[in-house]
N, C-alpha and C positions, 0 to 999 in steps of 0.2 A: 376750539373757539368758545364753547360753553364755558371752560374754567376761567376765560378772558373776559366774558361779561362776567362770572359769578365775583372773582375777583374785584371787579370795579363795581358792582352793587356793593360788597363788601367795605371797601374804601370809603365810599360814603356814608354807608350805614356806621359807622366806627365812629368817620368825622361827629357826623351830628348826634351819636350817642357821650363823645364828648364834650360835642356842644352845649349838650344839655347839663353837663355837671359844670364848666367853667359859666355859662349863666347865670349860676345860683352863687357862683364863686362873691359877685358884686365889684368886680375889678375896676377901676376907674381906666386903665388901661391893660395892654398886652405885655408891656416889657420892662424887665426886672423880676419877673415870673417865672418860674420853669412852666407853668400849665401853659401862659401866653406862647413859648417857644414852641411846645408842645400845639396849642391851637395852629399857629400858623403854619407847621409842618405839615399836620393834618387835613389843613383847609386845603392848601397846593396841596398836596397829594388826593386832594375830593376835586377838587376843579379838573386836575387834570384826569380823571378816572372820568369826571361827568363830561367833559368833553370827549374822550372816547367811546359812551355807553352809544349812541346810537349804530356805528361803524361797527362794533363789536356785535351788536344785536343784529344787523345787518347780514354779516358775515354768517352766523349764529344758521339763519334763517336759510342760508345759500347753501352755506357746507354742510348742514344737519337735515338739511329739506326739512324743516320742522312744517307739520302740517297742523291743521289749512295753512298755505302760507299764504293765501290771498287775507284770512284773520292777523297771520304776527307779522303783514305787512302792514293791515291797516295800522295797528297799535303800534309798529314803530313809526310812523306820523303822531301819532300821541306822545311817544317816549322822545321822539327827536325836539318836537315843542317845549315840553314841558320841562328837558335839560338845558336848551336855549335860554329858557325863563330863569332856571334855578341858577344856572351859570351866570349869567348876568347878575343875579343879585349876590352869590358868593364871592364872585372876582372883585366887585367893587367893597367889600366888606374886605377881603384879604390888600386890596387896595389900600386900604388907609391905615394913616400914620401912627393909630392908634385905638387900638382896638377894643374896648369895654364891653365889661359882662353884659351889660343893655342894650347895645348892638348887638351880639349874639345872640341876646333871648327875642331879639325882633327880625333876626334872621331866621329862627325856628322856627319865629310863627306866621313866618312868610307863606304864605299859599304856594306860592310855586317852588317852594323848599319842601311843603306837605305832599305835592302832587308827585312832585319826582319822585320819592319817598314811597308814595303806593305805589307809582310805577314800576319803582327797583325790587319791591317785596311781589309783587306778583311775578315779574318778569325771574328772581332768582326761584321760588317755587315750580314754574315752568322747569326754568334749566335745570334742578335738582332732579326731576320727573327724566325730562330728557335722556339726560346723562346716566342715571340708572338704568334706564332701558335699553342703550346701548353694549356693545360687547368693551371688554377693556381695553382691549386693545386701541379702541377709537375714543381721539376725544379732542 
């Protein structure tokens, strides 16, 4: 369960690490590009990782007993928000017909693009922690 959220912290962290060099790019649109085909690969493959980041973390919490769990309960109320947030504004960016480097750099600097972003860097720090502490056999 831990490599299934680290994985999907991962997916996203990718996405928006290339979101941030096709921003600079200056594209008027996404297609006839290989970076464009390449963004919208990566964006679907971040929606659908940020749609499973709470379930995962969830699971994470149940099968790892990770303790306090009354703490990585509370916070996955935070991480479940604040992907609802982020999701929302990536699906409708991945939504449209046409997708420019000015959209994407107004998607980075989305608040709730930033917030899920700290979410996923502390939550994958946890899991790293977790997961070493573990025997290998388990995971």
């Amino acid at each position: 369960m831990l490599q299934d959220l680290r994985d999907h912290c991962d997916a996203v962290e990718q996405c928006y690490e290339f979101m941030l060099a096709y921003a600079a790019q200056g594209l008027p649109r996404d297609s006839g590009s290989s970076s464009g085909e390449k963004l919208r690969g990566l964006l679907g493959r971040a929606v659908e990782a940020v749609s499973l980041l709470p379930g995962a973390y969830e699971a994470a919490i149940s099968q790892r007993d990770l303790q306090p769990v009354d703490k990585h309960r509370a916070f996955l109320s935070v991480l479940t928000r604040d992907a609802g947030d982020a999701l929302a504004a990536m699906a409708l960016v991945l939504a449209q017909p046409a997708i420019s480097s000015q959209l994407v750099d107004n998607l980075n600097a989305s608040i709730h693009l930033r917030s899920l972003l700290t979410d996923l860097f502390l939550i994958d720090e946890i899991a790293k922690v977790s997961q070493s502490s573990v025997p290998n056999n388990i995971s």
